[in-house]
C-alpha positions in Angstrom: -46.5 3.5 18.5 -44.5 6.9 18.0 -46.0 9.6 17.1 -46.0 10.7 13.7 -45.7 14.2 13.9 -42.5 14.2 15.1 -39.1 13.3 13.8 -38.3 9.9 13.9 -38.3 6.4 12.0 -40.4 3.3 11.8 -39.2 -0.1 13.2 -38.4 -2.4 9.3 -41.0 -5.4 8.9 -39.9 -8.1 6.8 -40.4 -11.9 5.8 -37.5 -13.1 3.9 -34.2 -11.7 5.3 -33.8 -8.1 7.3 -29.9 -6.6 8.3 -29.6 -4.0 10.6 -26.0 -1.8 10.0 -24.5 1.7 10.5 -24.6 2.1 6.7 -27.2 2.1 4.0 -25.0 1.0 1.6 -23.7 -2.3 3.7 -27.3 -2.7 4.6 -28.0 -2.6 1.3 -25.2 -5.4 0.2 -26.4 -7.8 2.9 -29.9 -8.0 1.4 -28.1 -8.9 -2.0 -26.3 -11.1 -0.8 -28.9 -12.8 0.7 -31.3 -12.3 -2.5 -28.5 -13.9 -4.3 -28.7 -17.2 -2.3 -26.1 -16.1 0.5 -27.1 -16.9 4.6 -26.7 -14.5 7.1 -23.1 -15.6 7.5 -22.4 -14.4 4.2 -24.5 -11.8 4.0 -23.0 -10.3 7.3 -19.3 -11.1 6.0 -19.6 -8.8 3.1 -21.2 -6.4 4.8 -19.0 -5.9 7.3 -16.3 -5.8 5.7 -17.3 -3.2 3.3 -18.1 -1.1 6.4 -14.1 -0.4 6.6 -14.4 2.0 2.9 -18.3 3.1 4.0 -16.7 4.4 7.5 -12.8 3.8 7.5 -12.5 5.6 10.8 -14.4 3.5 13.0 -13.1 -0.2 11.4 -11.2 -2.4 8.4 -9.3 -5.3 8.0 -6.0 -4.4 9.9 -8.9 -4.4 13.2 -10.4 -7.6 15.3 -13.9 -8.8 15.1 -16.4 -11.1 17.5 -19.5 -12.7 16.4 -22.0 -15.2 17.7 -24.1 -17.0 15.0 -27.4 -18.1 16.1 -28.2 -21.5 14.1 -31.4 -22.9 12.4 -32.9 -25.1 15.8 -31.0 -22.9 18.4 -27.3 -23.6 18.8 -25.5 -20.5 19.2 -21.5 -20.4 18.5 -19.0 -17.5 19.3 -16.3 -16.5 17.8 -13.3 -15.0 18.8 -11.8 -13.3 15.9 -9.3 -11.0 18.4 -5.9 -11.0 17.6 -2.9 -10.7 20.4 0.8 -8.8 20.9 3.1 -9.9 19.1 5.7 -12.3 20.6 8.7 -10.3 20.6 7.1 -7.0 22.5 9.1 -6.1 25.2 7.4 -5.1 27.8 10.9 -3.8 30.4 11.3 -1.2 27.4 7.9 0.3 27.4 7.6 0.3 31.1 10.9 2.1 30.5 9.1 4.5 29.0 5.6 4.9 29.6 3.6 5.0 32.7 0.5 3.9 31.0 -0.1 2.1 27.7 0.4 4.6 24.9 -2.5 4.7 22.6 -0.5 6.1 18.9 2.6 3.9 19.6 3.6 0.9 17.6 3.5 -1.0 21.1 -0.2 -1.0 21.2 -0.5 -2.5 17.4 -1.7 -6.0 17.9 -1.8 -8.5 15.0 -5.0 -8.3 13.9 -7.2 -11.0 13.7 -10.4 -10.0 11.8 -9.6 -11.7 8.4 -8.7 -14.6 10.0 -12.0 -14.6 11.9 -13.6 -13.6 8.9 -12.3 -16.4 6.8 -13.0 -19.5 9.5 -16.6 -18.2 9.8 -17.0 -17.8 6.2 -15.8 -21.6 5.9 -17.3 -23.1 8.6 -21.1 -21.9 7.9 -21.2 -19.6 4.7 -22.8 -20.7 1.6 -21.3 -18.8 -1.3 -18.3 -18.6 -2.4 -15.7 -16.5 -0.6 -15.2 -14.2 -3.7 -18.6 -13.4 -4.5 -19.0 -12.4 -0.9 -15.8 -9.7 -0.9 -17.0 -8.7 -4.4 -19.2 -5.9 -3.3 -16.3 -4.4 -0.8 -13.6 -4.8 -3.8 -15.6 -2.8 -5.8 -16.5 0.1 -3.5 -12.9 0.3 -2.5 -11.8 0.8 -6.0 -14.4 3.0 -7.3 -15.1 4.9 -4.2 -18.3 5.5 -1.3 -19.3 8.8 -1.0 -18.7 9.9 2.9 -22.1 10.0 4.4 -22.9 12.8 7.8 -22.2 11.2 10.6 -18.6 10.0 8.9 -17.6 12.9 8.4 -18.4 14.1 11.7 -16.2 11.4 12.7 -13.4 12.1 10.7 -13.1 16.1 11.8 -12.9 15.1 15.4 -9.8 12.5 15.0 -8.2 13.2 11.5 -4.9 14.3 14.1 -4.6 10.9 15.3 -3.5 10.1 11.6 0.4 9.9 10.5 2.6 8.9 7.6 1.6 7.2 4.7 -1.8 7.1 6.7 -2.6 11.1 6.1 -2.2 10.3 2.3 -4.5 7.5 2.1 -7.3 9.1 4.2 -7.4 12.7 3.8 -7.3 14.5 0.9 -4.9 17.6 0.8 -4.2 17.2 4.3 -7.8 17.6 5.4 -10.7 15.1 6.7 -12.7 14.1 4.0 -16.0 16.6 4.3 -19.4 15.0 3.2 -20.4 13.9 0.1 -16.3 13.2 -0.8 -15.2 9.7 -2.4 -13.0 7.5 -0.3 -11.6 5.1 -2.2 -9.0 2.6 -0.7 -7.1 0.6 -4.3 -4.5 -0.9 -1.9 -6.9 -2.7 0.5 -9.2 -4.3 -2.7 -6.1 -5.8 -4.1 -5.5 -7.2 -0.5 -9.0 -8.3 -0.8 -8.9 -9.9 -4.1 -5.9 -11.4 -2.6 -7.9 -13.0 0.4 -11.2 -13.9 -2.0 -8.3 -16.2 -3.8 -6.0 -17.3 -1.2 -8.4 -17.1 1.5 -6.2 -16.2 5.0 -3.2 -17.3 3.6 -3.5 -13.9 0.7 -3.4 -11.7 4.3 -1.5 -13.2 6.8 1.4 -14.6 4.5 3.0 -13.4 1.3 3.3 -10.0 0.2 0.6 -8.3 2.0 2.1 -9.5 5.6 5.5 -9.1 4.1 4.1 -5.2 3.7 2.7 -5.2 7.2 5.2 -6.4 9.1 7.9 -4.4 7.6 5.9 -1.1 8.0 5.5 -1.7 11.7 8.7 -2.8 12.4 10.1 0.6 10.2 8.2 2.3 13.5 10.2 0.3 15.7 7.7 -2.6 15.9 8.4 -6.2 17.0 6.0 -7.6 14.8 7.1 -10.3 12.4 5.9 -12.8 9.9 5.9 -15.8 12.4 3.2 -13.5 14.9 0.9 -12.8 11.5 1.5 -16.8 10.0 0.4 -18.0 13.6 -3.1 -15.7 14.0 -5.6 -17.7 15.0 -9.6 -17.0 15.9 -11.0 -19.6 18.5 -14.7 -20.8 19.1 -16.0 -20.1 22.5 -18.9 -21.1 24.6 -21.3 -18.1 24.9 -22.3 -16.5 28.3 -25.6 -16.9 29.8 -27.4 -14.8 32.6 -31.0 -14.2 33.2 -32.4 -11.0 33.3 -36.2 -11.0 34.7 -37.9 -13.7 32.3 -35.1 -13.1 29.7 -31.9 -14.5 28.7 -29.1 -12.6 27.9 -26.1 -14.2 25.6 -22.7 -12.5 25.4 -19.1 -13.7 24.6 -16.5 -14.8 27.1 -13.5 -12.6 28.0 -11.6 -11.4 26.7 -15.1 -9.0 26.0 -16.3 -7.0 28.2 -19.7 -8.8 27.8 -19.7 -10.4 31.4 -19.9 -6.6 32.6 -23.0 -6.2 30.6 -24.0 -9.1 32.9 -22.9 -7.5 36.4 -25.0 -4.5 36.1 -27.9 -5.7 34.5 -27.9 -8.3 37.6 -27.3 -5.5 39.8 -30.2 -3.5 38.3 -32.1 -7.2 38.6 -31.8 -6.3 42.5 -33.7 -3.1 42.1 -37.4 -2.6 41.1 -37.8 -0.7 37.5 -38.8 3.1 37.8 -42.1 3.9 36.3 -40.3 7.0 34.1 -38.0 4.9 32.4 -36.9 8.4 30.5 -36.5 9.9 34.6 -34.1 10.7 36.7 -33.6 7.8 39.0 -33.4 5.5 36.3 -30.1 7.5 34.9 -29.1 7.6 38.2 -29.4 3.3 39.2 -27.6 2.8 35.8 -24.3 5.1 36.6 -23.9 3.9 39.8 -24.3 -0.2 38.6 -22.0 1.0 36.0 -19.6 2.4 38.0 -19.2 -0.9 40.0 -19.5 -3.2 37.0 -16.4 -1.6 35.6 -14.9 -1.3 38.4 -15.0 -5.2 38.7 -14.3 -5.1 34.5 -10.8 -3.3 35.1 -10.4 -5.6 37.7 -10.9 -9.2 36.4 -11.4 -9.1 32.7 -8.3 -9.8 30.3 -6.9 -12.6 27.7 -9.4 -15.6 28.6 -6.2 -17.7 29.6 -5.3 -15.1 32.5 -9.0 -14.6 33.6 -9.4 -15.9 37.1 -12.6 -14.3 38.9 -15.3 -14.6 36.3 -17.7 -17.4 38.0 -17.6 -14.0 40.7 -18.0 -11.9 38.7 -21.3 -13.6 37.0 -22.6 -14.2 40.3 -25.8 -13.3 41.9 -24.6 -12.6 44.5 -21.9 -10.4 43.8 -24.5 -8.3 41.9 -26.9 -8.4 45.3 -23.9 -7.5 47.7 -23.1 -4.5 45.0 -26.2 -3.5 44.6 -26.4 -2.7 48.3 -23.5 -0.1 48.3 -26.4 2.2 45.4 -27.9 4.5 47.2 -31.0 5.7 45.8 -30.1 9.9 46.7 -26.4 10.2 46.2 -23.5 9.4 43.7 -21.0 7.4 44.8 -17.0 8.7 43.5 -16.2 7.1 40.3 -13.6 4.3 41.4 -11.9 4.2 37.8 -12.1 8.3 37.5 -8.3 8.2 36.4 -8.8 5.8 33.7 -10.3 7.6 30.6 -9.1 4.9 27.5 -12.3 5.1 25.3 -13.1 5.2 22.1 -16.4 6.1 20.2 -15.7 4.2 16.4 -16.8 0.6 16.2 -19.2 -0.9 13.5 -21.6 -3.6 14.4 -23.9 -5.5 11.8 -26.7 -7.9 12.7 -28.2 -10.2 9.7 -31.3 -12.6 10.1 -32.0 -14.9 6.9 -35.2 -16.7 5.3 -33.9 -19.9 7.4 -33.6 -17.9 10.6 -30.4 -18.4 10.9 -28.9 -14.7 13.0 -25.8 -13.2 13.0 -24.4 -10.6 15.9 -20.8 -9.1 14.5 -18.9 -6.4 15.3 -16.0 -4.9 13.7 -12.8 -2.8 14.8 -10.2 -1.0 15.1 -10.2 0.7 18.1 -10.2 4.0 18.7 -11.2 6.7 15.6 -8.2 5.5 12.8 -6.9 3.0 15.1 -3.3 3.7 15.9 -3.2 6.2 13.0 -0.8 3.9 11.4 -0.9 2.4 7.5 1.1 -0.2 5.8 3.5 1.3 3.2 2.3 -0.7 0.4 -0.8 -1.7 0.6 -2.4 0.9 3.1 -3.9 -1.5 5.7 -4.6 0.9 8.5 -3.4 -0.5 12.0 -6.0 -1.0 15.2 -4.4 0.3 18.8 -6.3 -2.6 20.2 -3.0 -3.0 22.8 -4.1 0.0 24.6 -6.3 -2.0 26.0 -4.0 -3.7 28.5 -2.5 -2.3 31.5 1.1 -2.0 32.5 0.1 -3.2 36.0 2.6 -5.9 37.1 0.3 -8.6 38.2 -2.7 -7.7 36.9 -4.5 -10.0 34.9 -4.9 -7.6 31.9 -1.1 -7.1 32.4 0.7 -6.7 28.5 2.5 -9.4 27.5 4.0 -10.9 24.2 1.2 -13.1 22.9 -1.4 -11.8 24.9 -4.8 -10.8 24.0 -5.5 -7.5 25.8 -9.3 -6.7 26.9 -11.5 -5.7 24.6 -14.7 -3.1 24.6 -16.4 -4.9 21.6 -19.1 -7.0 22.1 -21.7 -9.1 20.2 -25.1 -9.6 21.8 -28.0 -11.4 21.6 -31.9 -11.8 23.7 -34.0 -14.1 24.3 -37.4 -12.9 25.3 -40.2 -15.0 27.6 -42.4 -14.9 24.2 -39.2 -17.1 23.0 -38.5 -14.2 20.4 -34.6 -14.1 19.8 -32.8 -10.3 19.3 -29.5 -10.2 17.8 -28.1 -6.6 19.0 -25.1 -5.0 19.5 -24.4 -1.0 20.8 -21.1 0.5 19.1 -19.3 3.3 21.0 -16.1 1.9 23.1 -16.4 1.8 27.0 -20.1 2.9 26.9 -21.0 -1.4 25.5 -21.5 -2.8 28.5 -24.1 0.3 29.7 -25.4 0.1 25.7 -26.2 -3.6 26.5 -27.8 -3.1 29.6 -29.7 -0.4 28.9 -31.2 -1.7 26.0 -32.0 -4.9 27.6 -33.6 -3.0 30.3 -35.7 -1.4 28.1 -36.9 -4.2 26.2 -37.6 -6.2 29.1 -38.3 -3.8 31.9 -40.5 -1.2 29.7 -41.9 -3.3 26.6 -39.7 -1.1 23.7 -39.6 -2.8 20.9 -36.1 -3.0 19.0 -36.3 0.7 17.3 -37.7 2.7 20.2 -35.0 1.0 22.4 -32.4 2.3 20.6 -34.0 5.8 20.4 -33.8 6.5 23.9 -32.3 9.1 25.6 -28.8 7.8 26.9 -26.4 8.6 29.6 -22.7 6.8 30.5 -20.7 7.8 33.9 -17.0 7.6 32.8 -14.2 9.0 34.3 -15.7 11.0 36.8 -18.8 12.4 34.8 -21.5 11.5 34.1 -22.3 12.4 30.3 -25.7 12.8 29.4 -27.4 13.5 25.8 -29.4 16.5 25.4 -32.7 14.6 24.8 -33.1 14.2 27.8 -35.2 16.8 29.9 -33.2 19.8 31.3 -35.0 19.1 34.6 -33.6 15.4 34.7 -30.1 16.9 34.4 -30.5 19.1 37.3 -31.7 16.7 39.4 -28.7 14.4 38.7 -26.7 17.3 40.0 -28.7 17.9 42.8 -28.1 14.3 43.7 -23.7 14.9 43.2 -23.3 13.5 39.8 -21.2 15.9 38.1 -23.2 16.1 34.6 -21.6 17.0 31.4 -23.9 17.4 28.2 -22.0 14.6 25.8 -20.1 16.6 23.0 -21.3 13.4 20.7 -24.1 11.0 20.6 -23.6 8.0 22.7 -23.0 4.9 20.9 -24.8 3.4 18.0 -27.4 0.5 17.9 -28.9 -1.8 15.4 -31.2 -4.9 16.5 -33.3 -7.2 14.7 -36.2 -9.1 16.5 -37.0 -13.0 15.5 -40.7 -13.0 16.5 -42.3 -16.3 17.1 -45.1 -15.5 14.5 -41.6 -15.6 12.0 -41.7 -11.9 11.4 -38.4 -10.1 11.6 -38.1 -6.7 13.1 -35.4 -4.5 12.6 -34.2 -1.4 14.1 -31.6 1.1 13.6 -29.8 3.7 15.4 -30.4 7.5 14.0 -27.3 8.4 15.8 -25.4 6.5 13.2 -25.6 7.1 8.9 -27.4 3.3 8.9 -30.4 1.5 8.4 -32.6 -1.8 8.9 -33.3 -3.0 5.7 -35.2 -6.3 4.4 -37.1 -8.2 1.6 
């Protein structure tokens, strides 16, 4: 139990329903929704997409999206809602001129594929109809959300990254939007009312692709209306790895769940550190990091060019990589020159009165995607394409039609009790870690899902190893002592909601205080 007289929050108890979201506000609309008859598919729908006018930095519909859904008697589905290059890209031209993918270039605009996913799940296992569930998002796009703290933090750091039309529709005079400002987005709720009548077919045909596709190609995009017709979200067959006495479910490539896998394996190898808040355990995560995505930039990419995952999932991989840690010194970062992260994502996690549980997340990429908006209807563009490499060979390799490898990741844990944890952990690159660390302190160090997401966090990346200042100024010196080169992180790491299924039935929630959101139930 923390202790209450210091800052902090209380894990959310409830019977009925219970979401867990970056926002209060979509937190807020999922209960409704559900308190209006919806399931957790529904209720997680319109949350989720309402999350694009409550934090229009970090996602919206022109983004990608990944859920598994956790059904009443234990199935679990994934869904792939990632969409791919478009088939005219040509790739001899932007080797031509690039050396590495370009982030704010048309090139890395893929189609994107969140509606799409959106509207097969909403089919396939919602409840109400697809209208009422948009209803709350159409309204707070036309009549405007108040930007909330850690939003507009958000929105200083990467309002440059916008361009065009884009700075028009997101700042106001030129200027991020400070807090407490209205963002209001008309052009996306007719695109919505559009999609709550015509279901895909109001996005990915007609006028609003007729929009999108001649915006991009007006920046010298290949895109056409044959790539948006075609988009197409596919089921997949979750992951499973054991941690300790748990199980661990992620999505298949091309996620970067499976690295979540790696280093939690490796860290299997390794006994837990009775200071879980100490210095060695910061130091055995970045150095299993630094291998897992290692192996991640090696073998991860579109599922149909993946090759090496059975290895990568093994065992014994994790064992024989686990052997190069050692204990007093920090190994070199062996993907220091590779630095393409992002810190905007929104993930939403929904558990209803039939226990059905929903782990989705949401977006576009880096902070205002590719910083690009349709002309029309002002459907900002994800950069989701810098996510491949121009390597020639290389399984992540771009390529017309290709999905590139994503950071996003849905996740879910099954404890030895037989509790069941939809969770996710925002904040690009740092996923994988997020997962792992939170697992690790569930099962390693008995947290429950709110002090598991409180704390203290650290990610090696690109040489560093960034660390958040509540952590104790001796563990930082010691990491140094040891050759990590620490950097206090300019910005919180990541961003966590979780939402425990107890066998008792109770439901609880947690949410990150590094994000605006809340757990919320009834």
């Amino acid at each position: 139990m923390r202790d209450f007289q210091y800052p902090g929050r209380s894990a959310v108890f409830s019977d009925q329903g219970l979401c867990a979201t970056s926002h209060p506000l979509a937190a807020q609309t999922a209960i409704a929704l559900l308190q209006a008859g919806g399931n957790a598919v529904d209720a997680a729908i319109g949350a989720a997409i309402l999350l694009g006018f409550c934090e229009p930095q970090s996602t919206g519909i022109g983004g990608d999206m990944f859920a598994l859904v956790a059904e009443p008697g234990g199935d679990i589905v994934g869904l792939n809602g990632s969409g791919r290059a478009p088939a005219g890209l040509d790739v001899a031209a932007l080797r031509a001129s690039h050396t590495n993918m370009p982030l704010y270039d048309v090139a890395a605009v893929t189609v994107p594929g969140a509606v799409d996913g959106f509207c097969r799940l909403h089919t396939d296992h919602g409840h109400l109809p697809l209208d009422q569930v948009l209803a709350p998002a159409i309204h707070y796009a036309d009549a405007g959300i108040p930007v909330a703290p850690r939003v507009a933090f958000d929105y200083a750091a990467s309002q440059s990254v916008l361009s065009g039309h884009a700075r028009s529709i997101f700042l106001a005079n030129d200027t991020a939007l400070p807090v407490g400002a209205r963002f209001t987005a008309p052009g996306q709720a007719e695109v919505l009312r559009r999609v709550a009548a015509q279901g895909r077919a109001g996005y990915y045909e007609g006028e609003v692709a007729e929009d999108m596709v001649a915006s991009l190609r007006a920046l010298g995009g290949s895109h056409t209306l044959e790539d948006f017709a075609a988009t197409a979200c596919d089921y997949v067959t979750p992951l499973r790895s054991t941690y300790r006495d748990a199980e661990l479910i992620e999505l298949p490539p091309n996620g970067q769940g499976a690295t979540a896998m790696l280093i939690l394996n490796m860290l299997e190898t390794l006994h837990p550190q009775d200071d879980p808040f100490g210095t060695m355990r910061a130091h055995l995560e970045a150095e299993a990091t630094k291998l897992g995505y290692d192996a991640r930039d090696r073998f991860l990419a579109d599922p149909d060019h993946v090759t090496r995952l059975d290895h990568m999932l093994s065992k014994d991989t994790a064992q024989d990589l686990a052997g190069l840690i050692d204990p007093n010194a920090a190994m070199p970062d062996p993907r220091a020159a590779t630095d393409n992260i992002h810190k905007d994502t929104v993930y939403i996690t929904v558990v209803d009165k039939d226990r059905r549980a929903v782990s989705l997340i949401y977006s576009i990429f880096h902070s205002f995607g590719s910083g690009f908006a349709s002309d029309k209807f002002g459907v900002l563009f994800q950069n989701r394409g810098g996510g491949f490499t121009l390597e020639e060979g290389h399984p992540n390799e771009v390529g017309p039609g290709k999905r590139p490898m994503h950071t996003i990741i849905p996740g879910m844990l099954r404890e030895a009790d037989g509790s069941l944890m939809p969770f996710g952990v925002m904040g690009g690159a740092y996923q994988s870690t997020g997962h792992a660390r939170f697992v690790s302190n569930v099962v390693d160090y008995g947290l429950g899902p709110q002090d598991a997401i409180d704390a203290p966090r650290a990610f090696a990346e690109a040489g560093e190893l960034k660390v958040e200042r509540s952590y104790d100024a001796n563990v930082h010196e010691e990491l140094a002592a040891i050759g990590h080169k620490v950097v206090e992180a300019p910005a919180p790491i990541g961003g966590a909601q979780a939402i425990r299924i107890r066998p008792d039935g109770v439901l609880e929630g947690g949410s990150d205080p590094r994000k605006d959101g809340i757990a919320l139930g009834y």
